[in-house]
C-alpha positions as CSV (number, residue, x, y, z in Angstrom):
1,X,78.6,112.3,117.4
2,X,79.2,111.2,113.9
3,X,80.7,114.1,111.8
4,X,78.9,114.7,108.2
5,X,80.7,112.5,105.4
6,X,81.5,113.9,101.8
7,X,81.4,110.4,100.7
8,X,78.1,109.3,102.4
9,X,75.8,106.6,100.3
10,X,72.5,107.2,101.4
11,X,71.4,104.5,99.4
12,X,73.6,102.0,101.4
13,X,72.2,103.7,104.5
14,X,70.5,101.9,107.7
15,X,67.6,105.0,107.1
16,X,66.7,103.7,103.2
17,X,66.6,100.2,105.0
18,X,64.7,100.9,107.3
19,X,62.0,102.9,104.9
20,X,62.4,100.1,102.0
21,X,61.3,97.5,104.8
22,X,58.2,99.7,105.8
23,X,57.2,99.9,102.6
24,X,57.5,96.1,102.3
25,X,55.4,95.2,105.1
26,X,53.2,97.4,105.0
27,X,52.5,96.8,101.3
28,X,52.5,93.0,102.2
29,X,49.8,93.4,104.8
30,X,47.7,95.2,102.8
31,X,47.7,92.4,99.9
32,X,47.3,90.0,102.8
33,X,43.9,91.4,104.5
34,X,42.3,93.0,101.6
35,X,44.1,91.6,98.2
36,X,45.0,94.9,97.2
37,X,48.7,96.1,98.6
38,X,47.1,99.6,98.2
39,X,43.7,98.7,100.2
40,X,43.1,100.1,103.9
41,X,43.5,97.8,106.6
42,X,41.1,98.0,109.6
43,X,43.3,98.9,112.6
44,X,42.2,96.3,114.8
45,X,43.4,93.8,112.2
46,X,46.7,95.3,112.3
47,X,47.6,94.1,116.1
48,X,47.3,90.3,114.5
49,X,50.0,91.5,112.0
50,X,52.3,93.4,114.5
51,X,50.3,96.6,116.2
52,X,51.2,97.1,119.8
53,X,48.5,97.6,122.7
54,X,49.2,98.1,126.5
55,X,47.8,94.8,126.9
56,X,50.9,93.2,124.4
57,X,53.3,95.1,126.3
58,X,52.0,93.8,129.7
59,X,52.6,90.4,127.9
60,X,56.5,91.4,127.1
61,X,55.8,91.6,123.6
62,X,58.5,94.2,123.1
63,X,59.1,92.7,119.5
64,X,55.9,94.4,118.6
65,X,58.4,97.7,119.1
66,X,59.7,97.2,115.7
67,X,56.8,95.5,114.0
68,X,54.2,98.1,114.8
69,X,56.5,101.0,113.3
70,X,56.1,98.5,109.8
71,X,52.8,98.4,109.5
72,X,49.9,101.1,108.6
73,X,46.1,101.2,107.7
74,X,46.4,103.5,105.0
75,X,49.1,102.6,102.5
76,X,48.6,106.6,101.1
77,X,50.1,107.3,104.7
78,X,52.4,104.9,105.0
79,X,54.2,106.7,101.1
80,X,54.3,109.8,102.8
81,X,55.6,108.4,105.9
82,X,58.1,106.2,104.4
83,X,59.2,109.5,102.2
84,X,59.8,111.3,105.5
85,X,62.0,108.8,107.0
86,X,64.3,108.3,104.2
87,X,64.7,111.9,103.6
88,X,64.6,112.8,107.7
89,X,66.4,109.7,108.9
90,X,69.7,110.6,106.1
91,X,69.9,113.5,106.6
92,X,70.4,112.9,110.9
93,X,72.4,109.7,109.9
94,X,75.0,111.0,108.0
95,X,75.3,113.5,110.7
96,X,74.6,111.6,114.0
97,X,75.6,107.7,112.7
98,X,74.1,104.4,112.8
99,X,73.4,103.5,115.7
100,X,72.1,106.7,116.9
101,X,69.5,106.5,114.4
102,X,69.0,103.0,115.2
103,X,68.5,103.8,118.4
104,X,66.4,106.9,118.4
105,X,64.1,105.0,115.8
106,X,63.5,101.8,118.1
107,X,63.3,103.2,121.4
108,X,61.8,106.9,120.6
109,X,60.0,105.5,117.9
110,X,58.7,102.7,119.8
111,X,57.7,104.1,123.1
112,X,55.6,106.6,121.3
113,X,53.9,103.7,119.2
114,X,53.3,102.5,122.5
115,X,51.7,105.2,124.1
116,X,49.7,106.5,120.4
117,X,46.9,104.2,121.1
118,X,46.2,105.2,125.2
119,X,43.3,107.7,124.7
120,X,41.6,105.8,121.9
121,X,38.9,103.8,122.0
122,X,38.3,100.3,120.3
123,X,38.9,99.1,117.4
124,X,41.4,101.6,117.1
125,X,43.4,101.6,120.2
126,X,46.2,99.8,118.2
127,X,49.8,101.8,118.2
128,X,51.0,101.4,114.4
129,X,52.9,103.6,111.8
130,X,56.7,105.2,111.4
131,X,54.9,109.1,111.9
132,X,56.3,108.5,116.2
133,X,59.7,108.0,114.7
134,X,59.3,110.9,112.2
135,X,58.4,113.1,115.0
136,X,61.4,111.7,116.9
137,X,63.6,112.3,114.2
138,X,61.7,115.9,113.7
139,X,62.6,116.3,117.0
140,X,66.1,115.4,117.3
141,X,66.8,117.7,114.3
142,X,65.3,120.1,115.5
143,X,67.8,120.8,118.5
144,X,70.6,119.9,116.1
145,X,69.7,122.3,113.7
146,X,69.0,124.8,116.4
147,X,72.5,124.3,117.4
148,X,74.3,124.7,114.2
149,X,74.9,120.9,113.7
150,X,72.9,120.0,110.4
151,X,72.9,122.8,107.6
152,X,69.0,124.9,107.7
153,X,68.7,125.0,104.2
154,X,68.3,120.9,104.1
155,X,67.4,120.8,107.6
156,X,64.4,123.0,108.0
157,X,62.1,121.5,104.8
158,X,62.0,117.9,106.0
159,X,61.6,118.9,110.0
160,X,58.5,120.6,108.1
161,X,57.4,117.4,106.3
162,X,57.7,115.5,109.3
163,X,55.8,117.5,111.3
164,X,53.1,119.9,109.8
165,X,51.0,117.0,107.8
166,X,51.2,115.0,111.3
167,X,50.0,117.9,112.8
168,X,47.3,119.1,110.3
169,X,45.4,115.5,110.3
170,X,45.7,115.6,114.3
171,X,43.8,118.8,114.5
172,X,41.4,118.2,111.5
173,X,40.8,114.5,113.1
174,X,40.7,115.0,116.8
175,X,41.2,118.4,117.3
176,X,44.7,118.1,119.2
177,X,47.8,116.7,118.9
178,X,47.9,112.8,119.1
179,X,50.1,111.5,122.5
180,X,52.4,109.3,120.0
181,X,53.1,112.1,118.2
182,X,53.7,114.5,120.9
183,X,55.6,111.7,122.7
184,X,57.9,111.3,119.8
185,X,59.0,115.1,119.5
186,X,60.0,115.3,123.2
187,X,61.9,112.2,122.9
188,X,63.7,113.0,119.7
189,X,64.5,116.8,121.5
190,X,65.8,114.6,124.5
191,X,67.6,112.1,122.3
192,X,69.2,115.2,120.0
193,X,70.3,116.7,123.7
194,X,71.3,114.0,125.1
195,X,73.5,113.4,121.7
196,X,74.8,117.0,121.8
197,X,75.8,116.5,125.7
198,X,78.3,113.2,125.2
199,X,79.7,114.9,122.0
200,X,80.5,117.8,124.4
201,X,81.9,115.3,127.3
202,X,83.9,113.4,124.7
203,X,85.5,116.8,123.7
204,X,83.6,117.0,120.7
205,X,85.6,114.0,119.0
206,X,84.5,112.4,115.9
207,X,83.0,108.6,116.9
C-alpha cells in the first residue's frame, strides 16, 4: 500500500480525473436529452447513453461498467456526487495509490452499478451514478481509518458525506437501503481488507 505523500498534487490526481470526466458526461447528456446541461434526464433514456441493465451485461457489455458510473438523471446529484469523489477518492489515493483507486472504482464501483437497478421496476431499472463508488470508497476508508491508516480528523467528515445523504434519500425514497449502495460498502470494506492484508504479506513495504 501506497504510503501518504508530502508532495501529493491532487489536482494531477487519477480521483480529480475521474470526477472532472463525470461532470463532463453527465453535463453533456443532460444538454443532449433535454437542452439544458442542468435538466433531469429520464432514467430509461440514460441506458441509450451508457446505463447498465442485467440484460446489457448478459450481452457482455462490460464497457457499460465505466459509462454507467458517468452518467446521472439529476445533475443536482451528480455535483454532490462528483464533490464526494474528488474529496473521498484523494484522500484514499494519496494513501492507497493509483491503481488501487482505479481498481476499487471500476470493479466495486461497477458491480454495484450493476446490481443498483435489480429490485426496481421499469423505466427505472437502469444502474447509473458514481454514489456505488462513493460507498466503495466510504467503505474502503472506513477499515482504513479504523485501522489507523488515513488521519480521522480528514477521514471521518467525507466517509460522512459519502454515506449519510446516500442513506437519507434511500430511507426517505424507498424506505431502505438501495442494493447498489449496500453492495458498494461491503465491497469497498473487502477491497480496504483485502488492501490491508498484501500490505501486511509484503511486510508492510511501501509500493
Amino acid at each position: 500500500m501506497k504510503q501518504s505523500d508530502t508532495n501529493w498534487k491532487p489536482w494531477l490526481s487519477l480521483s480529480t480525473g475521474l470526477a472532472l470526466l463525470t461532470a463532463a458526461v453527465s453535463f453533456s447528456v443532460a444538454y443532449a436529452v433535454t437542452g439544458s446541461p442542468f435538466g433531469t434526464v429520464p432514467m430509461h433514456v440514460l441506458r441509450t447513453y451508457g446505463g447498465v441493465t442485467t440484460d446489457d451485461l448478459a450481452k457482455l457489455e462490460v464497457w457499460r461498467l465505466v459509462t454507467a458510473q458517468l452518467v446521472h438523471a439529476k445533475q443536482a446529484h451528480m455535483m454532490l456526487n462528483t464533490i464526494t469523489l474528488l474529496l473521498l477518492g484523494n484522500l484514499l489515493e494519496r494513501r492507497v495509490g493509483r491503481t488501487a483507486t482505479l481498481l476499487q472504482w471500476f470493479i466495486a464501483g461497477g458491480i454495484a452499478t450493476a446490481i443498483s437497478p435489480l429490485s426496481v421496476a421499469w423505466p427505472f431499472n437502469v444502474g447509473t451514478g458514481a454514489s456505488q463508488a462513493n460507498f466503495a470508497f466510504a467503505g474502503s476508508a472506513l477499515v482504513l481509518t479504523l485501522t489507523g491508516q488515513l488521519r480521522r480528523s480528514l477521514a471521518w467528515p467525507v466517509i460522512a458525506l459519502a454515506l449519510l445523504p446516500g442513506i437519507t434519500l434511500d430511507l426517505w425514497h424507498v424506505g431502505y437501503p438501495k442494493f447498489g449502495h449496500v453492495a458498494g460498502l461491503i465491497l469497498g470494506v473487502a477491497s480496504g481488507g483485502l488492501l490491508l492484508r498484501l500490505e501486511k504479506l509484503r511486510g508492510g513495504k511501501t509500493s
